[in-house]
C-alpha positions in Angstrom: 28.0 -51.4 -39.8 29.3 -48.4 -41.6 26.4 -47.4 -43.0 24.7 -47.8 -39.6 27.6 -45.6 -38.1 27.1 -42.5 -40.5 23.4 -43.1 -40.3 23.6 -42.2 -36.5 25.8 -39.4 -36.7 23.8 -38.3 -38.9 20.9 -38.5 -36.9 22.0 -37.1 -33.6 23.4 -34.1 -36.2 20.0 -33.7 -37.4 18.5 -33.5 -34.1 20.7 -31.2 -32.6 20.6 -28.8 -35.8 16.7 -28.9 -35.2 17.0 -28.2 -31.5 19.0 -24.9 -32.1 16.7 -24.2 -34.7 13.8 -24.4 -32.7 15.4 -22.9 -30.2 16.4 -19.7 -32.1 12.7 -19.4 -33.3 11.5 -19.2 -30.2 13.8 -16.5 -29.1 13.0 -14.8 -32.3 9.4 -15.1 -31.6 9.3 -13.4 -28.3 7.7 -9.7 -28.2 10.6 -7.0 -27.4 9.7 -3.5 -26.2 11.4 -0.5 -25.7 12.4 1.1 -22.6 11.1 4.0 -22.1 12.5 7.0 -19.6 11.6 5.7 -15.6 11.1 2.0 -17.1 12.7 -0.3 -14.6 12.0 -4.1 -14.9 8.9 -4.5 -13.0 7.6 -1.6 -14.8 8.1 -2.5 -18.7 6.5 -6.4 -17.1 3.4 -4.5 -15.7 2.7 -2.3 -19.0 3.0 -5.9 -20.8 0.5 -7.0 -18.7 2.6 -9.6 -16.7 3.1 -10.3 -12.7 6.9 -8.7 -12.3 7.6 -10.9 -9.5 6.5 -14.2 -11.3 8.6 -13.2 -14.8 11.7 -11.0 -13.3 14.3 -13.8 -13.4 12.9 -15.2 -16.6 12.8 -11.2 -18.3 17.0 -11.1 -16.6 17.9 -14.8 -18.4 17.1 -13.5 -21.7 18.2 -9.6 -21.4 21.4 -10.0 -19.0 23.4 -8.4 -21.8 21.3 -5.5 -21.0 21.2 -5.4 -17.4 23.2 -3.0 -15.2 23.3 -2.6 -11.8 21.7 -5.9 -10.5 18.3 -4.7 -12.3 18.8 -1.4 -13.7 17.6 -1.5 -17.7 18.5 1.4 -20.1 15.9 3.9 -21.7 15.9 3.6 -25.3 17.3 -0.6 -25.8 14.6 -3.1 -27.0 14.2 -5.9 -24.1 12.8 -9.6 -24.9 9.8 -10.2 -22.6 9.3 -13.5 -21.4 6.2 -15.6 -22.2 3.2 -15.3 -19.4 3.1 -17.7 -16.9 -0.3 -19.2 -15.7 -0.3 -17.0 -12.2 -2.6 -17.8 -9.3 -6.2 -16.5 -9.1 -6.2 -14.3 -6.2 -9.1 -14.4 -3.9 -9.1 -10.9 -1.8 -10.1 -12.0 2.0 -12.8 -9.2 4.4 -10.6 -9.8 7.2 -7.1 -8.1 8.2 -6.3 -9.2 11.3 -4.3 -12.8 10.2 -0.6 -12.7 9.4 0.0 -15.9 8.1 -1.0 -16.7 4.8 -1.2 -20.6 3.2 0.0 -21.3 -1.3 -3.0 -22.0 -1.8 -5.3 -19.9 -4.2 -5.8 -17.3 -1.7 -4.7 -13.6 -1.3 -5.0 -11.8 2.1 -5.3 -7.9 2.4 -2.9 -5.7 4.4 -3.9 -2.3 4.2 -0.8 -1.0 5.1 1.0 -1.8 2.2 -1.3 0.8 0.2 -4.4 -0.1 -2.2 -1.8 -1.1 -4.8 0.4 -3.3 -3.1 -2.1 -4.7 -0.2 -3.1 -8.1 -1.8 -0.7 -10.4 -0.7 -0.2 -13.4 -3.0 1.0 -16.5 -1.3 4.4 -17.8 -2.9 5.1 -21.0 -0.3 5.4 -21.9 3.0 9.1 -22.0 3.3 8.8 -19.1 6.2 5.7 -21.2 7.8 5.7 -20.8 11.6 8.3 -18.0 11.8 8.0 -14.1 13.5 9.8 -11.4 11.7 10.0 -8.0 13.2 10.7 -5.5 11.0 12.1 -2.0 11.9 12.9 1.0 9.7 15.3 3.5 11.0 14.3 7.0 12.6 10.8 7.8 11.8 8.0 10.1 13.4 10.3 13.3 14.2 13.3 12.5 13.4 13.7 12.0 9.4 17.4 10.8 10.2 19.7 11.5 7.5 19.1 14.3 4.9 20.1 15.3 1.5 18.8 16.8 -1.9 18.1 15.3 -5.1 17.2 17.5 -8.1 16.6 20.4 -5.2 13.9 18.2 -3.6 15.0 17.0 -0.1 14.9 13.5 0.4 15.7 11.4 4.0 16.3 8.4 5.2 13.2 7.3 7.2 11.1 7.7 4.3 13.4 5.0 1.9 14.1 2.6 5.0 10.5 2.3 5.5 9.9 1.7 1.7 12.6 -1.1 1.4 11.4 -3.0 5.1 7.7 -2.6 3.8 8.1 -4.3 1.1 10.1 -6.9 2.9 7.5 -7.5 5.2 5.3 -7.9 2.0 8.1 -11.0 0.6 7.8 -12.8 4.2 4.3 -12.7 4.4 4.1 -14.3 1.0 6.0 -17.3 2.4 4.1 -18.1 5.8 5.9 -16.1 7.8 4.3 -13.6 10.8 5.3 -10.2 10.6 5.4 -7.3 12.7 6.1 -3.8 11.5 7.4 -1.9 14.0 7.3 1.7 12.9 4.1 2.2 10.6 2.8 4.9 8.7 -1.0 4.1 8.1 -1.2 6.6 5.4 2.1 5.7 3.1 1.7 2.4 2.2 4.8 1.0 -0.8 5.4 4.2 -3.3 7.0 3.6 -6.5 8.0 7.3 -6.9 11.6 8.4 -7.1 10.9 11.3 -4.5 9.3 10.0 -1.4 7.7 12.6 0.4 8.7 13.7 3.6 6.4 13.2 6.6 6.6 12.8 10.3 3.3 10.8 11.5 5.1 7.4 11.7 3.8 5.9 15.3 5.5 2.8 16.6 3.1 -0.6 16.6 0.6 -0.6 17.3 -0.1 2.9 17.9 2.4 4.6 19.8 3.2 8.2 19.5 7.5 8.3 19.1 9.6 10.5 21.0 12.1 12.7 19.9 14.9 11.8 22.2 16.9 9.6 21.0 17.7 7.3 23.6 13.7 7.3 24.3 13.1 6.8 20.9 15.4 3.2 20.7 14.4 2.1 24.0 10.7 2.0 22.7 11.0 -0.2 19.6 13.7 -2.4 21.2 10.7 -3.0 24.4 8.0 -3.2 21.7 10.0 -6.2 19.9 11.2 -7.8 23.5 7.3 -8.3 24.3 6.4 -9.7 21.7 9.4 -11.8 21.7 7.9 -13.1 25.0 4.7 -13.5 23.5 6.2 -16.0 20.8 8.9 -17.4 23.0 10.1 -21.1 21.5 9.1 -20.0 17.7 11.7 -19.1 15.2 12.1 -14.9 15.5 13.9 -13.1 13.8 14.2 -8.7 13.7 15.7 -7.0 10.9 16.4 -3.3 11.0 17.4 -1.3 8.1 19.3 2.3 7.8 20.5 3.9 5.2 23.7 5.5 5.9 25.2 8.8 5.8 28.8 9.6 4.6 30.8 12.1 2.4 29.3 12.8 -0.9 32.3 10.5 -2.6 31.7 7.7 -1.0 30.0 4.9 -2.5 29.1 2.0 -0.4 27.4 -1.8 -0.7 25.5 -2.7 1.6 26.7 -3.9 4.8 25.0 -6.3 8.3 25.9 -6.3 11.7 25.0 -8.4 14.6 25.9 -9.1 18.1 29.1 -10.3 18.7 27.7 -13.0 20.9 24.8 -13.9 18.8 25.7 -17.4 16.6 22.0 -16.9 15.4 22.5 -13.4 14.7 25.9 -13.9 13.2 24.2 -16.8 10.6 21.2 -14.7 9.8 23.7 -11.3 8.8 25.8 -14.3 7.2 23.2 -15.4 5.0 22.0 -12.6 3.9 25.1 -11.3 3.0 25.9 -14.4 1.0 22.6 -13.7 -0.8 24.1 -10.6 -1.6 27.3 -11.8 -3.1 25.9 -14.6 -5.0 23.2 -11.9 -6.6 26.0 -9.9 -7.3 27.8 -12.3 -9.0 25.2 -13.1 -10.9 24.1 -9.7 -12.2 27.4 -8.0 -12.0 29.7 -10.7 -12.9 32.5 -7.9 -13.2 32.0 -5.9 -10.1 33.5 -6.7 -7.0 31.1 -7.0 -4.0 32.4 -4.8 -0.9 30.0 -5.0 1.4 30.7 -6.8 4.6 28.7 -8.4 7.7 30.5 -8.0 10.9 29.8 -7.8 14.6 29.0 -4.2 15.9 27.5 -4.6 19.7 27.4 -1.1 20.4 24.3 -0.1 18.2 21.5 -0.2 20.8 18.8 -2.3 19.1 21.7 -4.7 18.8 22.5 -4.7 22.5 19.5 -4.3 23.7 17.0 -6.6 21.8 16.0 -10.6 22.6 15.5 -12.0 18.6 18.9 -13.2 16.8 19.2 -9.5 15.1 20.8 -8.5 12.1 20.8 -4.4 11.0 21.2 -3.3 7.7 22.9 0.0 6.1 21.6 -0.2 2.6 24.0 2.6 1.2 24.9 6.2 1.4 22.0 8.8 1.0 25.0 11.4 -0.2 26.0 9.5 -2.9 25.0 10.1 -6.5 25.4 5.3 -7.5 24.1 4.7 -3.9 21.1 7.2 -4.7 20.2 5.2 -7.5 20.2 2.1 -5.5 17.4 3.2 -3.2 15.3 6.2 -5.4 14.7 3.5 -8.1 12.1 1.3 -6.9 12.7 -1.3 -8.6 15.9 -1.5 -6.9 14.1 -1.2 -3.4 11.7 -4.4 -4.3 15.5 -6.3 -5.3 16.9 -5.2 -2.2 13.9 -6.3 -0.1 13.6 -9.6 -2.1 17.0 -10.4 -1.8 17.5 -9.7 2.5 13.8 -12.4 2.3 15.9 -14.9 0.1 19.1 -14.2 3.1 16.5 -15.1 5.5 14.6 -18.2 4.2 18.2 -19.7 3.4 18.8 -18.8 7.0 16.0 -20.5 8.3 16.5 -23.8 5.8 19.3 -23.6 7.0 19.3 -24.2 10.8 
């Protein structure tokens, strides 16, 4: 019995000592690269040949030690790159007219997302029967708020239309309809730090938009409360993003609003914002999360809108750490991947 005993120990010793061995050569075999200036993660994952969005959590489990700012890697530190995943064929369709796309092996083209970002790649069908309307702030000729960044002027219209672009892009890729309110036919999703400035946005499908103000709300919030008819018993859902303008000092998280009498609103601003905190948490374990979702009636495509509605200040354009949050792209595809993960969990949810 003794014998038997030490025999075991033994064994389950042996085994484990073998697990961590095999375990450390195959974090000693993966390929690690260096960052080079204007790397972010979906970058260094594209020069290695790899689909970002398949690998990025994968790439952040083995460098987290590296990782600032959610996603943010640093120039000059070798990073572990994850072993490539067997990713779907894609099979480019003629048409453009669908919105809906199925996980199969399929790809559908929307031109509107540029020549480098218009295949979309179906992910699931989690967002299957759902309308998302998505609306970028200002646009056409009002740029909204201003500022310079290495004496180049950069505004708002141009980096909320960025970040809801390629959240459009994240919905589509799990079933869901989406409609893109304000459009610029000509932009598509940059990757450049400096966006530049423009003013032919139109409002969908082709409307010219005014400069009034007042003229300029009323239009997209009648725009989404037609089509809101049109799908009237479906699952809808608008999302509007700003970014906001404060003091230069004044660093900011990202904050959602909603109608004070809107449960559905209230849950889908909810949501996201725990999506926020928990992504947060998991890349920043020590920084504290301040951003906030909270009623605010009085902004007019709150008020004035039929969809459950939640609207979006993604940070201060003034700010020199809010900057970096929206001139980095690779931080505009987390923040648009992360307000699609607040809204699928909204709609599993219900």
């Amino acid at each position: 019995m003794i014998i038997f005993k030490v025999s075991k120990v033994f064994y389950t010793f042996f085994f484990v000592f073998i697990s961590i061995v095999q375990f450390g050569l195959c974090q000693d075999s993966l390929v690690s690269v260096k960052a080079e200036q204007g790397d972010g993660i979906y970058s260094l994952l594209r020069k290695q040949g790899l689909n970002p969005y398949a690998h990025f959590d994968d790439f952040v489990k083995l460098n987290i030690a590296n990782i600032r700012d959610s996603i943010h890697i640093y120039e000059g530190r070798l990073y572990k790159i994850p072993p490539k995943k067997n990713d779907p064929k894609v099979e480019v369709l003629a048409d453009n007219t669908a919105s809906t796309v199925k996980p199969k092996t399929k790809g559908k083209k929307f031109p509107i997302f540029g020549e480098k970002y218009q295949t979309v790649t179906p992910k699931s069908e989690r967002l299957k029967g759902t309308i998302f309307y998505v609306v970028s702030g200002h646009g056409g000729p009002d740029p909204g708020a201003m500022t310079n960044y290495k004496s180049k002027p950069i505004c708002e219209d141009e980096y909320a239309y960025d970040i809801s672009l390629r959240l459009a892009r994240e919905l589509l890729s799990h079933g869901a309809m989406v409609y893109i309110i304000i459009r610029d036919e000509n932009d598509g999703i940059r990757d450049e730090r400096v966006l530049k400035i423009d003013h032919d946005e139109v409002a969908y499908p082709d409307e010219i938009i005014p400069l009034n103000q007042v003229k300029r709300l009323k239009q997209r919030a009648n725009i989404v409360n037609k089509l809101y008819k049109k799908h009237r018993g479906k699952h809808q859902r608008l999302i509007v993003t700003h970014v906001d303008s404060r003091s230069k000092g004044q660093n900011i998280d990202a904050f959602f609003y909603h109608h004070e009498n809107s449960k559905s609103g209230k849950k889908l601003a909810e949501n996201i914002h725990a999506t926020f905190q928990k992504k947060y948490k998991k890349y920043q374990p020590n920084r504290i999360y301040d951003g906030t979702f909270s009623d605010r009636t009085g902004l007019y495509m709150v008020r004035n809108t039929s969809p459950a509605t939640v609207y979006i200040e993604i940070g201060n354009i003034k700010n020199k750490k809010d900057q970096r949050r929206i001139l980095e792209y690779d931080n505009r595809q987390a923040l648009a991947k992360w307000i699609s993960e607040g809204a699928i969990l909204d709609y599993e949810s219900k």
